[in-house]
C-alpha positions in Angstrom: -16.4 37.2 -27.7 -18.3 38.6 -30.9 -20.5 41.5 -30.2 -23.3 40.1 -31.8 -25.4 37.9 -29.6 -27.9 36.0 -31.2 -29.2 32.2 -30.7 -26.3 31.6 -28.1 -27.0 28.9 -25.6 -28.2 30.8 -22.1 -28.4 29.1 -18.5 -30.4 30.3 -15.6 -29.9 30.0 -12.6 -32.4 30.1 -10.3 -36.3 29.8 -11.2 -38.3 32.3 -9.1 -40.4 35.5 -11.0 -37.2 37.1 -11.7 -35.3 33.8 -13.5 -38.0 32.3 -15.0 -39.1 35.6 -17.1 -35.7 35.7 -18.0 -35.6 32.3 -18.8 -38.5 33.5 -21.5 -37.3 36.8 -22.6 -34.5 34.5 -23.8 -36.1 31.8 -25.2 -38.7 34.1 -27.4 -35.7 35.7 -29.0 -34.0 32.5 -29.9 -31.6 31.8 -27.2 -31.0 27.8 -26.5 -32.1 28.8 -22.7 -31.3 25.7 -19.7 -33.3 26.7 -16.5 -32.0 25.3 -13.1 -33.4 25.3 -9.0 -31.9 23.6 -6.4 -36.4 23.3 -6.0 -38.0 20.5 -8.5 -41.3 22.6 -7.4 -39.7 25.9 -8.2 -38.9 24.3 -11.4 -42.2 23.2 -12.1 -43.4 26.3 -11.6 -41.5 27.9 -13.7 -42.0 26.2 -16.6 -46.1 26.3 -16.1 -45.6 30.1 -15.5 -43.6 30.8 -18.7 -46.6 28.2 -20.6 -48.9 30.5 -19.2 -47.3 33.7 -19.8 -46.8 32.4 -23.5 -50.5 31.4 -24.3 -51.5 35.0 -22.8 -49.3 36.8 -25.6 -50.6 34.7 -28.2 -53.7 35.3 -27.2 -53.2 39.1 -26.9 -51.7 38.8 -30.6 -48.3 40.5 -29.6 -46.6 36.9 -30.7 -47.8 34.0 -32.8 -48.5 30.5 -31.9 -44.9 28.8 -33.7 -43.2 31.8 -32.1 -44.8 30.2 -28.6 -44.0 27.2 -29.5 -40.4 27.6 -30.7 -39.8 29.5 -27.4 -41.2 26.4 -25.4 -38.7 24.1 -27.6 -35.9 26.3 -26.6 -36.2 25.7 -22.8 -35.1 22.8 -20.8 -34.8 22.4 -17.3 -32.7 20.8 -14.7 -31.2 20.3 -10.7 -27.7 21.2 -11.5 -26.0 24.7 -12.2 -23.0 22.5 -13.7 -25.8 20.6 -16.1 -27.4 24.3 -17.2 -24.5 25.8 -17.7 -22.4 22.9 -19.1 -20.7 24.9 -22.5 -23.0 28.2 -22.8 -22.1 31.4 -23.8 -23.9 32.8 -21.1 -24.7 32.5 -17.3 -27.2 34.7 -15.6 -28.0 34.0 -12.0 -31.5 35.4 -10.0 -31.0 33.7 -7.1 -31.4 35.3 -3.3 -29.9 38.1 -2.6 -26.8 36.7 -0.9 -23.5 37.7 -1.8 -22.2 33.9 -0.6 -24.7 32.4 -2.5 -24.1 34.6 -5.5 -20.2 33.8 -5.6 -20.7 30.0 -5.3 -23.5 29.6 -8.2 -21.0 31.8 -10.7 -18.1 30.6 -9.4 -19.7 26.9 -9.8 -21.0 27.9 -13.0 -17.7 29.3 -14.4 -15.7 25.9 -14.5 -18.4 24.4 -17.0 -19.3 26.9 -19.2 -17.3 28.3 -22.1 -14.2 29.8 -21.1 -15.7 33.3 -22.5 -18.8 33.2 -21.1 -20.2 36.3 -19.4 -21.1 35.7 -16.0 -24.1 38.1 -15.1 -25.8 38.8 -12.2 -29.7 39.9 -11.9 -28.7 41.4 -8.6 -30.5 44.6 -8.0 -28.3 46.2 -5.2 -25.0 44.1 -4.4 -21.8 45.3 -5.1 -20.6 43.8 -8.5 -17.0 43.9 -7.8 -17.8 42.2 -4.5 -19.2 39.2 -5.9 -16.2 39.4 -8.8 -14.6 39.4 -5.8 -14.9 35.7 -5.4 -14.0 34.2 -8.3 -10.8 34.6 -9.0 -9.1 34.9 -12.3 -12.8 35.4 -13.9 -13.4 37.9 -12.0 -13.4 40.4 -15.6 -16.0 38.1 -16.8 -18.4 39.0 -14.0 -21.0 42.2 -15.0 -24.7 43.2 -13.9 -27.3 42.3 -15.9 -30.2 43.7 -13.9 -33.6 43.0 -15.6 -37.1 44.6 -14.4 -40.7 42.9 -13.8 -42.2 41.8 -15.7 -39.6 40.6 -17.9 -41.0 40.2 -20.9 -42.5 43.7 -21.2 -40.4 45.7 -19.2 -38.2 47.6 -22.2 -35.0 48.4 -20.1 -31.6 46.2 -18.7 -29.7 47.8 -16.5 -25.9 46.8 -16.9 -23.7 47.5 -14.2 -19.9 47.4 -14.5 -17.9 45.9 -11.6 -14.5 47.5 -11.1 -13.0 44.5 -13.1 -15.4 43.7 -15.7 -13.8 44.5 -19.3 -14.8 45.8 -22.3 -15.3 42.3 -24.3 -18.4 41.7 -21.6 -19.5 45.0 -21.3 -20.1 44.6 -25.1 -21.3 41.3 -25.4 -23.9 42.0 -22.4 -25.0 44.9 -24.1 -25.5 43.0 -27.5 -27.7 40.0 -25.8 -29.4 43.0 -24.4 -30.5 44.3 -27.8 -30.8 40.7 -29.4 -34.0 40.6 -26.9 -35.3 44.0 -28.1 -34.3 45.6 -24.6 -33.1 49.4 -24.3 -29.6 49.5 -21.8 -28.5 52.2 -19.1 -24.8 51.8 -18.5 -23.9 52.3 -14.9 -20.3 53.2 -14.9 -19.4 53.1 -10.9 -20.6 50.1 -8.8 -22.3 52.1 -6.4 -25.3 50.4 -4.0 -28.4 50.4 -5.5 -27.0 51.2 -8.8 -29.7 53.8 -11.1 -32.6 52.5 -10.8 -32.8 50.0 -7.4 -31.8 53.5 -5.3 -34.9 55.6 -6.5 -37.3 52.8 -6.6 -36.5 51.6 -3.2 -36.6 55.3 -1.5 -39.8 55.7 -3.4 -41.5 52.4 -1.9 -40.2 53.0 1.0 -42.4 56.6 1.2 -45.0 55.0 -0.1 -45.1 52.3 3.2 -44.6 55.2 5.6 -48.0 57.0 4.3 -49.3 53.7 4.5 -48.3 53.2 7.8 -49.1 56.7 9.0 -52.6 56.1 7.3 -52.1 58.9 5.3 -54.0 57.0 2.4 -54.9 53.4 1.5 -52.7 51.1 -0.3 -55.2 51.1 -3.2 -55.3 55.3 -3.6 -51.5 55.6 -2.6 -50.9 53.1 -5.8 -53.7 54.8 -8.2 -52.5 58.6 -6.7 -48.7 57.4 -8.5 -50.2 55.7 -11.2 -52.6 58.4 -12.1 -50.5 61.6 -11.1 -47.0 60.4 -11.7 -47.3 58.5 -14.4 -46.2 55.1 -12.7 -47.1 51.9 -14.5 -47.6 50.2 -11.7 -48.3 51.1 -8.1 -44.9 50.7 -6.0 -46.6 48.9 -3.3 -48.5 46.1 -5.5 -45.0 45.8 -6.9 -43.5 45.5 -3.9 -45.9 42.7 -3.7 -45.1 41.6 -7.1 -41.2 41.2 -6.5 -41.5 39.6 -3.4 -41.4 41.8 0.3 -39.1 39.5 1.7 -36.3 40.5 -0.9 -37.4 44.2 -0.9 -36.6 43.8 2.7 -33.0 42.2 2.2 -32.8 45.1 -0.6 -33.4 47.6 2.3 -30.8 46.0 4.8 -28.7 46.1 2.5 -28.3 49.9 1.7 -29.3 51.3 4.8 -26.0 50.1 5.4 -24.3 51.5 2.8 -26.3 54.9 2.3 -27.9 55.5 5.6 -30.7 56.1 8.1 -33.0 56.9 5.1 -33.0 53.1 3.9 -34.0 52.0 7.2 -36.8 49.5 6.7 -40.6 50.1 8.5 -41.6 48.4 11.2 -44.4 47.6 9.4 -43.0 45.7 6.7 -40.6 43.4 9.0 -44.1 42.5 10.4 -45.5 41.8 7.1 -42.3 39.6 6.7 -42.3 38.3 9.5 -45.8 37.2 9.4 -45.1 35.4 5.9 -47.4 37.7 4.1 -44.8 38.5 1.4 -47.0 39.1 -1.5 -48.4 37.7 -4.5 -46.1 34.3 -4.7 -47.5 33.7 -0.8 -51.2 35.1 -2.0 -51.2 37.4 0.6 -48.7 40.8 1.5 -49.9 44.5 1.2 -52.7 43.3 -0.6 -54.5 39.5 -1.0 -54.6 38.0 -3.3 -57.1 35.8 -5.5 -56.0 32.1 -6.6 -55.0 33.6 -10.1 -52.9 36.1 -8.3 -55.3 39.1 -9.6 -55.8 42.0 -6.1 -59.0 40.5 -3.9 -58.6 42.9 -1.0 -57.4 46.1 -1.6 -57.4 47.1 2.2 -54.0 47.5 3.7 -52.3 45.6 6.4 -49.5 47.6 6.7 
């Protein structure tokens, strides 16, 4: 595959926060992007999300309106993983964080696109070489392509090398990396939690203790490591953010593989359990306002 990466066709694979600002990243930078969910709702979603997300930076002046609209012109959406990824050059899946479903949605994707596409995962915690794993004799094709929200500001991809990815990917992941104006850290062992899902988790995770041990609101816990740590954004409204419900399957996850000191709260298997998983059910850590802006900042941790 060449190194340079610049207006290939892109499919998506799964339209949640994670895909669909993907799904626009791409698009903005001159990908031919195909969005798909096994959801028609999800999919609407999406696409008024991006429209939104679009007018806001023309609005803000950090893009112009034919820019907008040539990222809008770019996108098309669909039911089918073999209709998005029919041909492309690359597949990036952001679907749940099951290793099952994973391996099916690549392995699906795989037989339709080009028979050079990367095959990329957003995962931010599974084992690449486990869901390589699954498919076979395109199993080197298979790397980490793990993004950060939101998307389209967040400067950095983090691109994890499974124990059978090869150099051809690693490069061409790396060069769509840069043809969306992103910085890359290269993880060179598949290790849970990679470089940056292992701090950020633990870190969260302290954060929900104090919260829990009403050491400090949610509100001054946030503004005490945005203020004094330099965070951009509180841990707990991200947690919010990304959806508590994954960060708890993130949790599971490596308190298997790393121990007693990923062991989810109490607290926030309540929150789950309850439903209140943040800001995509308007209600989590904090609520939320129709427009998904912080009403409440009281905890309910």
């Amino acid at each position: 595959m060449d190194v340079e990466f610049a207006g290939r066709s892109v499919a998506i694979v799964g339209a949640g926060i994670m895909g669909a600002g993907i799904a626009q990243a791409a698009a903005m930078s001159g990908h031919r992007v195909a969005v798909c969910d096994q959801s028609s709702e999800q999919l609407e979603k999406a696409a008024q999300e991006i429209d939104r997300s679009l007018g806001i930076l023309v609005c803000k002046g950090r893009i112009d309106e034919p820019t907008a609209a040539a990222a809008r012109n770019a996108l098309r959406f669909c039911d089918s993983v073999e209709e998005a990824a029919a041909g492309v050059d690359l597949v990036i899946e952001a679907v749940v964080e099951n290793l099952e479903v994973k391996q099916r949605v690549l392995g699906a994707a795989a037989v339709v696109a080009s028979p050079h596409a990367v095959l990329a995962t957003n995962t931010s915690q599974l084992s690449i070489s486990s869901i390589a794993s699954g498919l076979g004799q395109d199993a080197d094709r298979v790397i980490g392509l793990h993004f950060f929200n939101p998307v389209v500001l967040m400067r950095l991809i983090e691109i994890v090398r499974g124990l059978m990815t090869n150099d051809a990917t690693v490069e061409a992941a790396q060069a769509f990396a840069v043809s969306l104006g992103k910085e890359t850290v290269l993880c060179l062992k598949d290790s849970p939690g990679f470089l940056t899902s292992r701090i950020s988790a633990i870190v969260r995770l302290e954060c929900l203790r104090m919260l829990e041990e009403g050491v400090g609101t949610a509100e001054d816990i946030d503004r005490a490591l945005r203020l004094g740590l330099n965070f951009p954004i509180g841990p707990l409204e991200l947690g919010d953010r990304n959806g508590l419900d994954t960060y708890l399957l993130v949790l599971e996850s490596l308190s298997q593989s790393l121990g007693e000191r990923f062991r989810p709260t109490v607290g926030l298997r309540n929150l789950v359990a309850a439903g209140r998983l943040g800001r995509k059910t308007g209600a989590g850590i904090y609520d939320y306002a129709a427009d998904g802006s912080i009403r409440d900042a009281d905890s309910h941790g």
